[in-house]
C-alpha positions as CSV (number, residue, x, y, z in Angstrom):
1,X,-7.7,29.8,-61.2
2,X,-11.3,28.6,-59.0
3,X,-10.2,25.0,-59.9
4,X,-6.4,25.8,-58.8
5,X,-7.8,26.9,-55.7
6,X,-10.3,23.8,-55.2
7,X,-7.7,21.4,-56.3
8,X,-5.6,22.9,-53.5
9,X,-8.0,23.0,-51.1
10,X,-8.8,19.2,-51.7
11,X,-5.0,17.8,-51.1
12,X,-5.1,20.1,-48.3
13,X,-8.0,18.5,-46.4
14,X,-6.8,15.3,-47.5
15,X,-3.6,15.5,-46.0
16,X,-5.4,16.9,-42.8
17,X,-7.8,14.1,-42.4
18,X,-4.4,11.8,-42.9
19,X,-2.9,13.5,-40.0
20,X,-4.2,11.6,-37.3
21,X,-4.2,13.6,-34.0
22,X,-2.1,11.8,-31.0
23,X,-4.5,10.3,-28.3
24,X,-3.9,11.9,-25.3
25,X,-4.3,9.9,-21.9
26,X,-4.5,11.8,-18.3
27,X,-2.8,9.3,-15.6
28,X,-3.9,10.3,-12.5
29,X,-1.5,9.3,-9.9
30,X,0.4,9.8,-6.2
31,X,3.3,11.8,-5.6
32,X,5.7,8.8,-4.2
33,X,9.3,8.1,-5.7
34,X,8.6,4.9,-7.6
35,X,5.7,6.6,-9.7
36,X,7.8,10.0,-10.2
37,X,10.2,7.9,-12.0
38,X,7.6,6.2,-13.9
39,X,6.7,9.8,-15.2
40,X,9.9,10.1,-15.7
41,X,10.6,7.0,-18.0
42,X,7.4,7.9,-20.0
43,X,8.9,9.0,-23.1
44,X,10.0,5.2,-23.6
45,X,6.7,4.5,-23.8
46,X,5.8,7.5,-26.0
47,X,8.8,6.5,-28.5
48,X,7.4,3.1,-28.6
49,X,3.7,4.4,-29.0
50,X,4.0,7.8,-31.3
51,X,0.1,8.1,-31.8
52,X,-0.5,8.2,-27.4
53,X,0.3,11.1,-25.9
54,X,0.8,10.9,-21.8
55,X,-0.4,13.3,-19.3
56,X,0.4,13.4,-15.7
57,X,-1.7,14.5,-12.5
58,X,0.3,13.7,-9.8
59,X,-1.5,14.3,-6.0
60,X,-0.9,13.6,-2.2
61,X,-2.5,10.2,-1.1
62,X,-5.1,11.9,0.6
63,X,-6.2,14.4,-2.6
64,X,-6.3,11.8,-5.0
65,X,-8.1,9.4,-3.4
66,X,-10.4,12.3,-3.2
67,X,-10.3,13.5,-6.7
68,X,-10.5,9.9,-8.6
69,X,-12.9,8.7,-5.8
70,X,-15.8,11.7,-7.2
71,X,-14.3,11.3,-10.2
72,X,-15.2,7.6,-10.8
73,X,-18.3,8.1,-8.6
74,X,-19.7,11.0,-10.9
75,X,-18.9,9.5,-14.1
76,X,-16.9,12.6,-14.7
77,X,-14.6,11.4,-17.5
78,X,-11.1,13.5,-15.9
79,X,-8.7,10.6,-16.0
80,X,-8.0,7.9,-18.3
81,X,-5.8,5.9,-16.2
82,X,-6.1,6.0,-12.1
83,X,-3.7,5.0,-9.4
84,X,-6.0,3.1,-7.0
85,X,-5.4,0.8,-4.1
86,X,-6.1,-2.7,-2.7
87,X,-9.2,-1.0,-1.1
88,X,-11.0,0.4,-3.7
89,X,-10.3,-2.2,-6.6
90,X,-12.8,-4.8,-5.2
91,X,-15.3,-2.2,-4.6
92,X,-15.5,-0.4,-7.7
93,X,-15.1,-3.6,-9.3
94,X,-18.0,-5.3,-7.8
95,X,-20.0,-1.9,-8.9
96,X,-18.8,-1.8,-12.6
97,X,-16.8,1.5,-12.4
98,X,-13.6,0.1,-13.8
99,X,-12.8,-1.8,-16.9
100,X,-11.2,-5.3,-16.7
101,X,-7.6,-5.0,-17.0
102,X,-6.9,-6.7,-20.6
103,X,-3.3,-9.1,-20.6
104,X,-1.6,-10.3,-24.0
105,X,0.7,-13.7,-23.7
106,X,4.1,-11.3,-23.5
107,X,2.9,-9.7,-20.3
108,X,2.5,-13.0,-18.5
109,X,0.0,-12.6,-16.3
110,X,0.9,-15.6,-14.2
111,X,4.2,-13.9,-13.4
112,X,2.5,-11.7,-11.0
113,X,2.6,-12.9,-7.8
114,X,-0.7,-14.7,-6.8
115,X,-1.0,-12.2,-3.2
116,X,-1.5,-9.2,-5.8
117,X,-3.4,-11.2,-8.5
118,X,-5.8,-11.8,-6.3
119,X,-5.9,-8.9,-4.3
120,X,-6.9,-6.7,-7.5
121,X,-9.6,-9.2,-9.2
122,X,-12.8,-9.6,-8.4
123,X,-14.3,-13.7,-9.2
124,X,-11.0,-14.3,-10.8
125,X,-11.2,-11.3,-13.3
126,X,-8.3,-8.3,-13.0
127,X,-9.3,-4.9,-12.0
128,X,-6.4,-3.3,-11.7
129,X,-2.7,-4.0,-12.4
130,X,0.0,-3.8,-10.0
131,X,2.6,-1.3,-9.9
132,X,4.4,-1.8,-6.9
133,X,3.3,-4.3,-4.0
134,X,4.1,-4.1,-0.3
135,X,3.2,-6.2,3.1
136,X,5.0,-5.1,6.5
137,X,7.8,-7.1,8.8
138,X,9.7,-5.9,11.7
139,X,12.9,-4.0,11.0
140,X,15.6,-3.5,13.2
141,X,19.0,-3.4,14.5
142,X,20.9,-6.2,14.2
143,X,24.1,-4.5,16.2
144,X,21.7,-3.7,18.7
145,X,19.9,-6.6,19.1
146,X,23.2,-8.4,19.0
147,X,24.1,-6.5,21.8
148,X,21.8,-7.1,24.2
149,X,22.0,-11.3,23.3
150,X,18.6,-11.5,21.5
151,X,18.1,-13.5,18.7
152,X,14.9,-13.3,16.6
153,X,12.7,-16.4,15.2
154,X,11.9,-16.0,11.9
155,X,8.2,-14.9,12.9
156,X,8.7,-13.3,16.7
157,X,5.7,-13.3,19.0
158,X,4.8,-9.2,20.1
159,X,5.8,-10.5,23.7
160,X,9.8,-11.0,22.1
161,X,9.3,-8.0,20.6
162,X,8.1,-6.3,23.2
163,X,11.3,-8.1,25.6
164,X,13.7,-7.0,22.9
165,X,12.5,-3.3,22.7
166,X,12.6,-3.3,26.9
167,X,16.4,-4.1,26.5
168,X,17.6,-2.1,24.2
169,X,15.1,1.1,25.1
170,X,18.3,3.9,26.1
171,X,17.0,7.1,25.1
172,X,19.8,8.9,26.7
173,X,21.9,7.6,23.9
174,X,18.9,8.5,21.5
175,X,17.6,5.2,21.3
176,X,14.5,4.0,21.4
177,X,13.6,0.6,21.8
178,X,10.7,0.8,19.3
179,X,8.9,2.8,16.7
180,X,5.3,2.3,15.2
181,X,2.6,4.0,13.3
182,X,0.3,6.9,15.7
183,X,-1.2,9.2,13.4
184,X,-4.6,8.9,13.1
185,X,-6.1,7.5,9.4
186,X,-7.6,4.2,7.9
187,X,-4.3,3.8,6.1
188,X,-2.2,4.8,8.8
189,X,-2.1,4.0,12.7
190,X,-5.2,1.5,11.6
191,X,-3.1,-0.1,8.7
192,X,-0.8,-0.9,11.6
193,X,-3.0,-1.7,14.5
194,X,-5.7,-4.0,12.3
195,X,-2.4,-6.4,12.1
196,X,-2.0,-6.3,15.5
197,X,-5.4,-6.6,16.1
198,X,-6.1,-9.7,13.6
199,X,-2.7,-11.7,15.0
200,X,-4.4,-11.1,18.9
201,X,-7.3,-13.0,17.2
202,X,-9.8,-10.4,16.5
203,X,-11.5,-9.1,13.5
204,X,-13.6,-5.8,12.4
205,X,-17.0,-7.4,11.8
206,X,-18.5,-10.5,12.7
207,X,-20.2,-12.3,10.2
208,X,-23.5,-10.4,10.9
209,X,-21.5,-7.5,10.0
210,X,-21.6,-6.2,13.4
211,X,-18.5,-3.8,14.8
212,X,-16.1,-5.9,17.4
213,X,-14.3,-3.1,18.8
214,X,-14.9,-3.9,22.3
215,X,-14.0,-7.3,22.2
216,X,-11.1,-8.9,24.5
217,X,-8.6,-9.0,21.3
218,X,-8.8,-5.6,20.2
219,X,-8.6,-4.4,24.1
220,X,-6.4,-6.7,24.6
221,X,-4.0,-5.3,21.0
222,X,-4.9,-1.9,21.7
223,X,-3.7,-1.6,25.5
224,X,-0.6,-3.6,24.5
225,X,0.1,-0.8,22.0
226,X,-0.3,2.2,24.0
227,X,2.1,0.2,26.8
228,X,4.6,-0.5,24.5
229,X,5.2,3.0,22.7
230,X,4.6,4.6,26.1
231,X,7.4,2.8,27.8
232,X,9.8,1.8,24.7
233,X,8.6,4.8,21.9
234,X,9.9,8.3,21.1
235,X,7.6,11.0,22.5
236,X,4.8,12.2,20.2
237,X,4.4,8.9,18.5
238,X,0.6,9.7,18.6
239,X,1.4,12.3,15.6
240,X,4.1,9.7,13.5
241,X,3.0,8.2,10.4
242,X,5.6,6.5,7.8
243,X,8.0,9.3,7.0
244,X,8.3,10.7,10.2
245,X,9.5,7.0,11.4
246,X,11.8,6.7,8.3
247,X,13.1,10.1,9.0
248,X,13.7,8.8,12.8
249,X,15.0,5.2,11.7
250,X,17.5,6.8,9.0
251,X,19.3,9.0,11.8
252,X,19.5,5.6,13.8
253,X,17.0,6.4,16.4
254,X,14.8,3.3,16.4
255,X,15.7,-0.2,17.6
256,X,13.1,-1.3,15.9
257,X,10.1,-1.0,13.3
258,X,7.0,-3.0,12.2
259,X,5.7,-1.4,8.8
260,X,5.5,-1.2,5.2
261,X,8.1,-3.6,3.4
262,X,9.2,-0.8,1.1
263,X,11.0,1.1,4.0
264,X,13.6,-1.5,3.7
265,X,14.9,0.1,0.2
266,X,15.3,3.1,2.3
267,X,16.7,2.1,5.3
268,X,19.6,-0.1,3.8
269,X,20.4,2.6,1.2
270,X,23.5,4.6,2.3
271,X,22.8,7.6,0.8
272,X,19.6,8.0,3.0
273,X,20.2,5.8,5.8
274,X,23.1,6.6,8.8
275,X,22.7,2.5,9.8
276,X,21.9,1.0,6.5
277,X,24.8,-1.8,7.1
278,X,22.9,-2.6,10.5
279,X,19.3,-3.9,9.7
280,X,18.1,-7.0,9.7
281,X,14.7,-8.5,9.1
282,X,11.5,-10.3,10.8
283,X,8.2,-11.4,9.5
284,X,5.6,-9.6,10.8
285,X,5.0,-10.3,15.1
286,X,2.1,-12.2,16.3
287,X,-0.2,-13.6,19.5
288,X,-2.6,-15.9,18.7
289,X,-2.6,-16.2,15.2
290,X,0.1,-15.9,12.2
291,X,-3.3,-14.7,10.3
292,X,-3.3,-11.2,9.5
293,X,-0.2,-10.2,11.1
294,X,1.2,-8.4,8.0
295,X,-0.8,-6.2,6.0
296,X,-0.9,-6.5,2.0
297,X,-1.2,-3.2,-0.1
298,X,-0.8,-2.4,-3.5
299,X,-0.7,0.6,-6.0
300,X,-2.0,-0.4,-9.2
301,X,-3.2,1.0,-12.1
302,X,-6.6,0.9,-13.2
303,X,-8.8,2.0,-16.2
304,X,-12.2,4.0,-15.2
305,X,-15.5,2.6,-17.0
306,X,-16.5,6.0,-18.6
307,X,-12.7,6.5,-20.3
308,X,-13.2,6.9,-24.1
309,X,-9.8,6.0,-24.6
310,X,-9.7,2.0,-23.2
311,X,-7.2,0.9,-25.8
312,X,-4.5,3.9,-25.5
313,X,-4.7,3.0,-21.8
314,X,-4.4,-0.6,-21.5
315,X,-1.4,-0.2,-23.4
316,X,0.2,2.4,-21.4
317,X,-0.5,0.3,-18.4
318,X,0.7,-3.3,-20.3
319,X,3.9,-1.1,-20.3
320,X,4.3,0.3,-17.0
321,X,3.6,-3.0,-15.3
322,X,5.8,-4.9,-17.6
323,X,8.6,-7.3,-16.5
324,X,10.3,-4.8,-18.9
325,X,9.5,-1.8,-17.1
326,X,11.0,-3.6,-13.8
327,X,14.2,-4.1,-16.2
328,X,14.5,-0.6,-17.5
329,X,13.9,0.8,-14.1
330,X,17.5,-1.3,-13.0
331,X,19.4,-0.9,-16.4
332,X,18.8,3.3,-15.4
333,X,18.4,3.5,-12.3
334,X,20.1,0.4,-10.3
335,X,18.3,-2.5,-9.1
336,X,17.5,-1.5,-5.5
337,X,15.4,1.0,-7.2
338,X,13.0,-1.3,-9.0
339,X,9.4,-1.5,-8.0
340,X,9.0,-4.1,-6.1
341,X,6.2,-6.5,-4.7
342,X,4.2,-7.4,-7.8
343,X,6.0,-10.0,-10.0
344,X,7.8,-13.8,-9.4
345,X,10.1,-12.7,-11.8
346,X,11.6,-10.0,-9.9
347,X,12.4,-11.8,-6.8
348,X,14.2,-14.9,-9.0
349,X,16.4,-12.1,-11.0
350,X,20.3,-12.2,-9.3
351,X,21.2,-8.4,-10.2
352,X,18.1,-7.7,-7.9
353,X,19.0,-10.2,-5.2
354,X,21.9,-8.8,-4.8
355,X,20.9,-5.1,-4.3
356,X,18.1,-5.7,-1.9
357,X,19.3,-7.8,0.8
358,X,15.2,-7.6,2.1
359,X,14.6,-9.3,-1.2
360,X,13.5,-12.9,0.9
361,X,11.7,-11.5,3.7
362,X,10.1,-8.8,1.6
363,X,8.8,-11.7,-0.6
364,X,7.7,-14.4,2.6
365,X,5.6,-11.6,4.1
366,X,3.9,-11.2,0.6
367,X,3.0,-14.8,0.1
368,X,1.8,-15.4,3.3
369,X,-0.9,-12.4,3.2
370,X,-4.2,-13.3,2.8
371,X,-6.8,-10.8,1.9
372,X,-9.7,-13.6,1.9
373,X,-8.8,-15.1,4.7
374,X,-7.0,-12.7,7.1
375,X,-9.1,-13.3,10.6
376,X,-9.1,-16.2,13.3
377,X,-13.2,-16.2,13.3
378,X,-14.8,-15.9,10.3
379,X,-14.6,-12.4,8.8
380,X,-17.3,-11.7,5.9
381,X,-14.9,-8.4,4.5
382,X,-11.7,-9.0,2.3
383,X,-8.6,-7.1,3.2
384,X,-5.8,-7.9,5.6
385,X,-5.9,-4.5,6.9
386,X,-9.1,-2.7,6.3
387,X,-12.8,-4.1,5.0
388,X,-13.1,-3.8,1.6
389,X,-17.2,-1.8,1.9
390,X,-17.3,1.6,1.1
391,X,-18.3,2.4,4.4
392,X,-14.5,1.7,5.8
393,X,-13.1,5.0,5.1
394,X,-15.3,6.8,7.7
395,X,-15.1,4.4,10.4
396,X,-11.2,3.6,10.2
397,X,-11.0,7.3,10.5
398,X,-13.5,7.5,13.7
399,X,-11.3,4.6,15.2
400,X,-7.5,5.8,13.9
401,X,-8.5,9.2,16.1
402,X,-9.7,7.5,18.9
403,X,-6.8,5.3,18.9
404,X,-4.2,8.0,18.7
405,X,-6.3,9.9,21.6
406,X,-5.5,7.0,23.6
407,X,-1.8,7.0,23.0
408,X,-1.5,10.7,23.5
409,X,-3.0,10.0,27.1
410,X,-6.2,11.9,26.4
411,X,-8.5,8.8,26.7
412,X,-8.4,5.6,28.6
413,X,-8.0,2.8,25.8
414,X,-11.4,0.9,27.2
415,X,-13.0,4.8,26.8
416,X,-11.7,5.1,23.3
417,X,-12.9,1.6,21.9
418,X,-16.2,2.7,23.2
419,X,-16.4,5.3,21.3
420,X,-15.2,3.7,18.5
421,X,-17.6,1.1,18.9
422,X,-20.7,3.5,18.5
423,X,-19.1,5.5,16.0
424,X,-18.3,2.1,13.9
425,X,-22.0,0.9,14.9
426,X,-23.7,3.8,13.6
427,X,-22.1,3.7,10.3
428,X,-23.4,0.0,9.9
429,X,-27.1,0.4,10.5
430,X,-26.9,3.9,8.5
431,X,-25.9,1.5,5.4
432,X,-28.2,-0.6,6.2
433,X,-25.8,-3.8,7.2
434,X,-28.8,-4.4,10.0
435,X,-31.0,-2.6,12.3
């Protein structure tokens, strides 16, 4: 009977050591559409991969950059997989807190397009993998414009923009002639205002790393902002950010727009949008310089150094960045839903081209952002529209609220640079950039 038992007992732990336990991965991500239906899609990947398991923590922008910023920081092992940005990739990079992203032959690395590529590797090596890419253009309407005789160039000047948005300003008929970014944030009235800034020829730093916040460009950019919204803008544009605008632009209250590239899946959509048959499409307006004047961003997906599960998530992220994720995305969902930005592929694909009439100009604007080269002088940060140093968050926060205090009327726009400039200045020497 003691050997019955034994003999039991034996096949029993056998069978239990042969049971391999599913590895689970946590995926850290933020609570936008395009990665909800990623989440959403997951059990493809799960069918295809029975021994990974996937769990989701899905945040606001502003809480997880928090959370996988002290996560990644403190070593503190939460997430296997993060959603990161243009930003932060170069940074924690350079510093070693991220694993290179491995490729195999099938996920052709070469088909992603060269903006991103670049934009998420640090001396030629891939950080980060893109999920959906974005620059900004102008947006606007095409039966308005129309209207009032104006024809666009290809790339408009901000002094045709700023013409056009005189003429067809009628807020009486709840109209207004423009609508930008106002609420204050490094990735929000700054993401905006750094391409202004950068196409009136100016720049964050010099090359000694010093703050130019008082030079002619940005006073020059800045107090041609605060005109234009103030004459051509709805009120309280000081307190709009991206869905606020959308919500505006989709009831057909804005002539016209200068922002992210993946509004346009919005605004032509019917289903969202009361004048999606109406918009048409610029690259993004300029002054002085066609450098810089439309920002390049990116949501990727990136593995943290201190994971102990590096293989379960490269292949989760080989998948969800897959020129067959982009297909099963369009074979459920339709094409105009695909994310979008990130590979060659998707933009030579006709079932695509035919959903997203923004396809081309989505595309140009990519292409022609340069994150290592984004400046008229010579800039020693990468980034189109922010400074890759870890110090950015806190000044392009000083400067977004001075900014938006100017445009609210609360400060004069030479007061608010001012301010900005010591704030920015302080920063620098704290870090040690010079004394």
């Amino acid at each position: 009977m003691k050997l019955k038992i034994t003999l039991a007992l034996a096949l029993l732990t056998g069978m239990v050591a042969g049971t391999q336990a599913a590895t689970e991965i946590v995926v850290a991500t933020v609570n936008n559409g395009h990665m909800i239906e990623m989440q959403k899609l997951t059990p493809h990947f799960e069918k295809a991969n029975p021994d990974i398991k996937v769990k989701w923590v899905t945040l606001e922008e502003g809480v997880l950059r928090q959370r996988v910023t002290t996560d990644i920081a403190t070593k503190g092992g939460q997430f296997d997989v993060m959603t990161i940005g243009m930003y932060e990739t170069p940074i924690w990079g350079k510093k070693g807190w991220l694993n290179e992203i491995k490729t195999t032959p099938a996920y052709d690395v070469d088909d992603l397009l060269p903006a991103m590529r670049n934009g998420l590797s640090v001396e030629g090596k891939l950080y980060a993998a893109p999920f959906y890419g974005e620059s900004s253009m102008l947006m606007y309407r095409k039966d308005l414009t129309d209207k009032a005789g104006i024809t666009f160039a290809e790339r408009p000047t901000w002094n045709d923009v700023r013409d056009a948005a005189a003429k067809i300003h009628d807020p009486k008929a709840g109209v207004y002639g423009i609508c930008l970014r106002g609420k204050p944030g490094w990735g929000d009235n700054m993401a905006f205002l750094s391409t202004m800034v950068n196409s009136f020829g100016g720049q964050w730093f010099d090359m000694g790393w010093k703050p130019q916040l008082e030079s002619k460009p940005w006073k020059d950019a800045v107090t041609f902002y605060v005109d234009l919204l103030k004459k051509y803008g709805p009120p309280g544009s000081a307190s709009n950010s991206f869905n606020e605008i959308l919500a505006l632009y989709n009831e057909g209250k804005c002539g016209m727009w200068v922002d992210a590239t993946i509004a346009a899946s919005f605004i032509t959509d019917p289903k969202q949008s009361k004048v999606a048959d109406k918009v048409a499409f610029a690259q993004g307006p300029y002054t002085a310089t066609t450098k810089g004047a439309n920002w390049l961003w990116a949501w990727a997906l990136a593995i943290p150094a201190g994971t102990k599960n590096a293989e379960a998530s490269q292949k989760f992220i080989a998948w969800a960045t897959s020129k067959e994720y982009i297909n099963l995305v369009g074979k459920e969902k339709g094409w105009a839903a695909v994310p979008t930005g990130t590979r060659k592929s998707t933009y030579a694909n006709a079932e695509f081209l035919k959903a997203a009439k923004f396809a081309e100009a989505e595309k140009k604007a990519i292409d022609s952002a340069n994150p290592n080269d984004s400046t008229l002088p010579k800039s020693p940060y990468v980034g189109v529209q922010f400074a890759a140093i870890p110090e950015f968050q806190a000044i392009g926060l000083a400067v977004g609220q001075q900014m938006s205090s100017a445009l609210a009327g609360k400060s004069s726009v030479d007061n608010a640079l001012k301010a900005s400039q010591l704030a920015a200045d302080r920063e620098m020497r704290k870090a040690g950039y010079y004394k």
